[in-house]
N, CA, C and O atoms as a GROMACS GRO file, in nm:
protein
  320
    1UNK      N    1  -1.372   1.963   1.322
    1UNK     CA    2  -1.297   1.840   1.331
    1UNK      C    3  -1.167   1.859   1.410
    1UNK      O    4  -1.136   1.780   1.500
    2UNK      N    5  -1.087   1.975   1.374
    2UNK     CA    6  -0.979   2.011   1.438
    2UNK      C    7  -0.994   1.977   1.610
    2UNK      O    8  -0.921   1.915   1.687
    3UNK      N    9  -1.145   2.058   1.633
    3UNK     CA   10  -1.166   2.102   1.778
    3UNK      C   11  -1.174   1.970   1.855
    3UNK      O   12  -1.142   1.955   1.972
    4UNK      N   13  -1.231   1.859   1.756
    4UNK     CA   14  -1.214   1.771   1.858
    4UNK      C   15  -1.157   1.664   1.876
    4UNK      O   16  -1.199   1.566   1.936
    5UNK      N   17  -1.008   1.687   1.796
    5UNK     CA   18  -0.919   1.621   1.776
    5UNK      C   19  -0.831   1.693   1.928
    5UNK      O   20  -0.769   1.636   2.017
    6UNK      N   21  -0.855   1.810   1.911
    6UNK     CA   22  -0.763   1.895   2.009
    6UNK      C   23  -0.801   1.823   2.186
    6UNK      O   24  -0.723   1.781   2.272
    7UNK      N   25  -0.946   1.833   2.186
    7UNK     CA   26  -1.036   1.787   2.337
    7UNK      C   27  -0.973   1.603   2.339
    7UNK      O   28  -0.952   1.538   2.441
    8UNK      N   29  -0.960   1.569   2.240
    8UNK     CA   30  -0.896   1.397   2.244
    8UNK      C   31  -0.744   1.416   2.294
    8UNK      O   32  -0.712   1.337   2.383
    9UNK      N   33  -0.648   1.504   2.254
    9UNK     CA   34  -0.542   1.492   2.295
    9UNK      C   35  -0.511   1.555   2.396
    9UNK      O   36  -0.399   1.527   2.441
   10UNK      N   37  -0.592   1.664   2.473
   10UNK     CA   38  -0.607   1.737   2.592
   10UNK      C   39  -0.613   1.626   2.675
   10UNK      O   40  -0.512   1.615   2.745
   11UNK      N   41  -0.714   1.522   2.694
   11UNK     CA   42  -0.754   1.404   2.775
   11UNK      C   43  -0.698   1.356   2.772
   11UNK      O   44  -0.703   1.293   2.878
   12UNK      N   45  -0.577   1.304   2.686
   12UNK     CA   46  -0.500   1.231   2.656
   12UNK      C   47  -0.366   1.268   2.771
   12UNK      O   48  -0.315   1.205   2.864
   13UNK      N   49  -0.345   1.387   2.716
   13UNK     CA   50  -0.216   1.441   2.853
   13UNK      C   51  -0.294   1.456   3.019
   13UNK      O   52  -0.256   1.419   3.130
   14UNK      N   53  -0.399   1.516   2.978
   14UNK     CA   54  -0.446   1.514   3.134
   14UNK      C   55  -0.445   1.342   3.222
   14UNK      O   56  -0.383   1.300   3.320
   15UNK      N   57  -0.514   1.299   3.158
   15UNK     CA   58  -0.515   1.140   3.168
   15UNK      C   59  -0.412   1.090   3.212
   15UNK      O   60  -0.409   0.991   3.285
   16UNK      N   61  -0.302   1.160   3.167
   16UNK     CA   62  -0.113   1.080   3.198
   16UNK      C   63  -0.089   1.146   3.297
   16UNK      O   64  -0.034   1.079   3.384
   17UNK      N   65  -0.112   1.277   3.329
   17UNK     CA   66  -0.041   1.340   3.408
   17UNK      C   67  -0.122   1.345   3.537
   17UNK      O   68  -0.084   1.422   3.625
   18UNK      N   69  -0.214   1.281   3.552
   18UNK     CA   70  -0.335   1.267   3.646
   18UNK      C   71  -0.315   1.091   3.709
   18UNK      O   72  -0.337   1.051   3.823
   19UNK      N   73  -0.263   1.007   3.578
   19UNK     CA   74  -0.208   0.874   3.660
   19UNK      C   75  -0.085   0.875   3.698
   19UNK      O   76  -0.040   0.788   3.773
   20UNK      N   77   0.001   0.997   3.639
   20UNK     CA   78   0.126   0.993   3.708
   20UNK      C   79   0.151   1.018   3.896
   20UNK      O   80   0.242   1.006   3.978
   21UNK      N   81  -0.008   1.062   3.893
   21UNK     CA   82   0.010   1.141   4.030
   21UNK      C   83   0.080   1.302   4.052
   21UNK      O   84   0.116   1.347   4.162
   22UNK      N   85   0.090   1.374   3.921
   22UNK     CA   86   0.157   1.455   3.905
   22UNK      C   87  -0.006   1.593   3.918
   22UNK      O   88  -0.121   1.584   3.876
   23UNK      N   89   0.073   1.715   4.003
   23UNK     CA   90  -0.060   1.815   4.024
   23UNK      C   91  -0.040   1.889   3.828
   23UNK      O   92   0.057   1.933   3.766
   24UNK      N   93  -0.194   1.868   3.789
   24UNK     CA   94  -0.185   1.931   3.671
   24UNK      C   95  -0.170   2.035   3.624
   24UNK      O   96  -0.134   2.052   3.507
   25UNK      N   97  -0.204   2.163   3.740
   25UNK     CA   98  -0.165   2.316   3.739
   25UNK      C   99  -0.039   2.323   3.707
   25UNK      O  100   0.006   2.367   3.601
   26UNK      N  101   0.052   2.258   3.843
   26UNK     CA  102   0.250   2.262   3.851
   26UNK      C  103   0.300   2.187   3.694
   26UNK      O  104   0.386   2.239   3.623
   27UNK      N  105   0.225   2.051   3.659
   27UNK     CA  106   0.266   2.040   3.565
   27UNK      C  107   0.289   2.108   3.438
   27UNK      O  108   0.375   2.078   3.354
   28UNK      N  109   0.177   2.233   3.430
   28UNK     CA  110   0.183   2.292   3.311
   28UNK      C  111   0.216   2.401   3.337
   28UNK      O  112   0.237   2.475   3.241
   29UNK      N  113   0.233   2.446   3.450
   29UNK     CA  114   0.304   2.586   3.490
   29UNK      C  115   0.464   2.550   3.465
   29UNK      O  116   0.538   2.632   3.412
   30UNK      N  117   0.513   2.416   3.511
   30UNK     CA  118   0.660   2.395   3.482
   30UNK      C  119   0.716   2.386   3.311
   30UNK      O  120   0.809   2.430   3.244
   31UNK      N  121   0.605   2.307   3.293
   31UNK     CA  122   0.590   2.315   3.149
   31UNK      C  123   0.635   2.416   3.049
   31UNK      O  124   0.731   2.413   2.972
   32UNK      N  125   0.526   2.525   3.073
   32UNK     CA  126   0.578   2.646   3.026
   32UNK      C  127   0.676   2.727   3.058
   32UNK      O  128   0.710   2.827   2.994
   33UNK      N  129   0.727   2.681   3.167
   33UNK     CA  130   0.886   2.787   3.205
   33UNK      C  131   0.960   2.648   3.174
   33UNK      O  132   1.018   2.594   3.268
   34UNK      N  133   0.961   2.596   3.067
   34UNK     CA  134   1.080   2.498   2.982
   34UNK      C  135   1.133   2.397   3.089
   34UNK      O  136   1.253   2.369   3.080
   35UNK      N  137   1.066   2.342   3.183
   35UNK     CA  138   1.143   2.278   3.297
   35UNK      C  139   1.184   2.108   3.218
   35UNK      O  140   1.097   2.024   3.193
   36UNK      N  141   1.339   2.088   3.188
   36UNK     CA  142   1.360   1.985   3.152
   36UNK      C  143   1.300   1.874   3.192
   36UNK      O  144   1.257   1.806   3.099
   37UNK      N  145   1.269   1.799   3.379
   37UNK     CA  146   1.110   1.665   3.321
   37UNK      C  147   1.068   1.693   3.251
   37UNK      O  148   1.085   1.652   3.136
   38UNK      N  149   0.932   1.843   3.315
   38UNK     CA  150   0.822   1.866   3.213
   38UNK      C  151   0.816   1.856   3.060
   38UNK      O  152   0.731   1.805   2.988
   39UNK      N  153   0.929   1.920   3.032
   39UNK     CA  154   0.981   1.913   2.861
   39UNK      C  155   0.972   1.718   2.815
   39UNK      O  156   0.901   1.682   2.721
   40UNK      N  157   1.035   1.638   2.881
   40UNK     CA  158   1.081   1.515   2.856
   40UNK      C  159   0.927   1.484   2.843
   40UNK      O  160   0.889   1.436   2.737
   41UNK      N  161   0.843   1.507   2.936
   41UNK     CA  162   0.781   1.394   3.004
   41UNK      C  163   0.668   1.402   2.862
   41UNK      O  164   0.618   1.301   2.811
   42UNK      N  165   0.641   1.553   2.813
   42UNK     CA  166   0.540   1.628   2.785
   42UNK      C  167   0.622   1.538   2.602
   42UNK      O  168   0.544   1.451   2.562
   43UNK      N  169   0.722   1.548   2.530
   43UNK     CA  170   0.733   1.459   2.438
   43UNK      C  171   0.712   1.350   2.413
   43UNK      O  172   0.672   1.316   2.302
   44UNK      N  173   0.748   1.227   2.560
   44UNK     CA  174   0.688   1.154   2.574
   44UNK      C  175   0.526   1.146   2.534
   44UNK      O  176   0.489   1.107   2.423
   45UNK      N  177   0.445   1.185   2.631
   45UNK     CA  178   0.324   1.170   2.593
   45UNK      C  179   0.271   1.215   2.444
   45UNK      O  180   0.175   1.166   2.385
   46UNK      N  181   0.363   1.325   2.395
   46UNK     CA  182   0.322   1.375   2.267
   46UNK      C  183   0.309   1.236   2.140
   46UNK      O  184   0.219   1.213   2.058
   47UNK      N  185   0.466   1.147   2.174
   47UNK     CA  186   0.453   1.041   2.115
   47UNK      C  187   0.405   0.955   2.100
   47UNK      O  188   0.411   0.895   1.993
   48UNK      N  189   0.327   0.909   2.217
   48UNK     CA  190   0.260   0.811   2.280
   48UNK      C  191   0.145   0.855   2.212
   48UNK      O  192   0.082   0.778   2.139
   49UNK      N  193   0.111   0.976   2.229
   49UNK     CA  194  -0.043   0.987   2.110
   49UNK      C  195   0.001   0.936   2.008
   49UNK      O  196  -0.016   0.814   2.010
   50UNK      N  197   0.070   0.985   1.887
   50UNK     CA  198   0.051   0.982   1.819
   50UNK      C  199   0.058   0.847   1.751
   50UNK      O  200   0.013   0.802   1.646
   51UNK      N  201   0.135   0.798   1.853
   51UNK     CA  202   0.109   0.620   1.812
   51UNK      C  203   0.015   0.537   1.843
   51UNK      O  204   0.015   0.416   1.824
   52UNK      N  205  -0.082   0.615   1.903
   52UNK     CA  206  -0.199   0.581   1.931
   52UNK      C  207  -0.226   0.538   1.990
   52UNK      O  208  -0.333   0.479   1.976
   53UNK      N  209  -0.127   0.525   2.160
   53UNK     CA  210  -0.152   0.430   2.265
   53UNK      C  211  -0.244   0.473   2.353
   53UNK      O  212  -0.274   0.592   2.366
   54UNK      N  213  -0.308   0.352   2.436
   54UNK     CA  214  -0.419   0.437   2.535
   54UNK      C  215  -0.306   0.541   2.643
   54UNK      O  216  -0.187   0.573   2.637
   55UNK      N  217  -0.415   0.566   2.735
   55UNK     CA  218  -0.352   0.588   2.823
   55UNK      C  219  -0.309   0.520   2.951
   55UNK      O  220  -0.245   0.586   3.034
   56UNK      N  221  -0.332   0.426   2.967
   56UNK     CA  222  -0.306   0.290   3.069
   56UNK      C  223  -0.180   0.256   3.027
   56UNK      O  224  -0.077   0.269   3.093
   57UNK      N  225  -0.198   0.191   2.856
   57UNK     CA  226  -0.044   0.205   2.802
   57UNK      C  227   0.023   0.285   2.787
   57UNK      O  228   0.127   0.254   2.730
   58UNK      N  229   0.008   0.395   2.817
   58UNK     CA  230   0.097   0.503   2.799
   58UNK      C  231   0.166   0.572   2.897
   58UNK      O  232   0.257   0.654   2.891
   59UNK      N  233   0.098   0.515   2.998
   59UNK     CA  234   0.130   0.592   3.138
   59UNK      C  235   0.198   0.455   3.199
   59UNK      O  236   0.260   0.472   3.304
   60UNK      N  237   0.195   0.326   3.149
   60UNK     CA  238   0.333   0.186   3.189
   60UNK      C  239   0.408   0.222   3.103
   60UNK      O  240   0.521   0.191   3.141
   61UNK      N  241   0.412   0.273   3.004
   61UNK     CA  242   0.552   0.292   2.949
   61UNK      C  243   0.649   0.390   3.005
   61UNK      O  244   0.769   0.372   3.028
   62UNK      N  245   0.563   0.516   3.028
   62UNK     CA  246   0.626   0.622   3.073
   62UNK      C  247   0.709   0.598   3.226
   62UNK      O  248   0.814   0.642   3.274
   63UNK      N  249   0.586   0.489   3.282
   63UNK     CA  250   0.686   0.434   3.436
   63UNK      C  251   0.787   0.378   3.413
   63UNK      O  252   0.878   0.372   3.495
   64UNK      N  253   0.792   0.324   3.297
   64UNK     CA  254   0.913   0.209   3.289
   64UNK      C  255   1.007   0.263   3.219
   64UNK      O  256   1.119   0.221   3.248
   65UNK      N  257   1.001   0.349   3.129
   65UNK     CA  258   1.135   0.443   3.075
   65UNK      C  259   1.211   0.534   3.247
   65UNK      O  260   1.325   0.565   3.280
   66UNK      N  261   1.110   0.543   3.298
   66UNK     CA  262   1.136   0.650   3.425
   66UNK      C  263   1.215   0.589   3.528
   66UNK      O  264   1.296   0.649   3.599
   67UNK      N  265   1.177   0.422   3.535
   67UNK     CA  266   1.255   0.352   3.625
   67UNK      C  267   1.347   0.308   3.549
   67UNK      O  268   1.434   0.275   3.629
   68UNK      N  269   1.392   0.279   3.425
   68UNK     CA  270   1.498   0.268   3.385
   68UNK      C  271   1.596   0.358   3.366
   68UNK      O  272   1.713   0.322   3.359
   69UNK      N  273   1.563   0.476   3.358
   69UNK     CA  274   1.638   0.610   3.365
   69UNK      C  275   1.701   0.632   3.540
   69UNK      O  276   1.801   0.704   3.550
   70UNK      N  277   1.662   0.591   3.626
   70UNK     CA  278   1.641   0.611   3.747
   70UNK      C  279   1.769   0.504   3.813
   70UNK      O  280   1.865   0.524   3.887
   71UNK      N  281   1.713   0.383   3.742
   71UNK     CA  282   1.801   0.295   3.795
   71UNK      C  283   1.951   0.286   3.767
   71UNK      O  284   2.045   0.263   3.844
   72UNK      N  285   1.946   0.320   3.590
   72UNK     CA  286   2.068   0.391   3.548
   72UNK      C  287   2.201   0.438   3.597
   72UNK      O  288   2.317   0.397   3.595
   73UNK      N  289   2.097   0.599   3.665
   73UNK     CA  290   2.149   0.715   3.769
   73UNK      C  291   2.244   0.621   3.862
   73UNK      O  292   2.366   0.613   3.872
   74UNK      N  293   2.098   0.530   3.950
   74UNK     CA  294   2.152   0.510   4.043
   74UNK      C  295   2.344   0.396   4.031
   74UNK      O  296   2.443   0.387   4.103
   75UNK      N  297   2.298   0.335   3.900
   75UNK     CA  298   2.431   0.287   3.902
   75UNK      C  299   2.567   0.343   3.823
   75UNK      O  300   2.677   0.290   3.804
   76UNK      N  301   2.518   0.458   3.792
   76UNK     CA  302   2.644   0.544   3.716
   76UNK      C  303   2.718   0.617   3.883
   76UNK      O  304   2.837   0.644   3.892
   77UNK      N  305   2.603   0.640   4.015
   77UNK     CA  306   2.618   0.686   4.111
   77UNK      C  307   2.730   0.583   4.227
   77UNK      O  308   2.824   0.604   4.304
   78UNK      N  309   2.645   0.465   4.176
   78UNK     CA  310   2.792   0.376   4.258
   78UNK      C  311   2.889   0.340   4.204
   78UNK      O  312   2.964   0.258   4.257
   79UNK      N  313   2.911   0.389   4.095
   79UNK     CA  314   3.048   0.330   4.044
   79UNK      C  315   3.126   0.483   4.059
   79UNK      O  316   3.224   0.518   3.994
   80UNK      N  317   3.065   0.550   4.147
   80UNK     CA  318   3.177   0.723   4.156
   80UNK      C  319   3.260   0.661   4.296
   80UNK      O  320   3.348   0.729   4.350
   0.00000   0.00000   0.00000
């Protein structure tokens, strides 16, 4: 049961990180050398399982936290 709970949430990140457009090797090679996205992105999705979202929904949310984080930047950047 474990095992294929594990193969559901494998698909689950591959799935995100495959609509992100992101290469899945670099992703998990950054991953493991602690690279702060990878770290963010990789909780993200952790959460997103567990709340049980697909991955269609999970991968618009993740765009839209990303462009709001982004847009943020960009206006903490013009007010220097």
């Amino acid at each position: 049961m474990k095992h294929s709970g594990y193969n559901k949430k494998s698909k689950f990140i591959t799935g995100i990180i495959l609509a992100l457009q992101i290469k899945l090797d670099e992703f998990m090679y950054n991953l493991v050398h602690q690279q702060p996205y990878e770290m963010i992105l990789y909780i993200w999705i952790h959460k997103l399982y567990i709340k049980g979202k697909s991955i269609e929904d999970a991968t618009k949310l993740i765009c839209k936290a990303k462009n709001i984080i982004l847009s943020d930047q960009n206006n903490n950047l013009s007010r220097t």
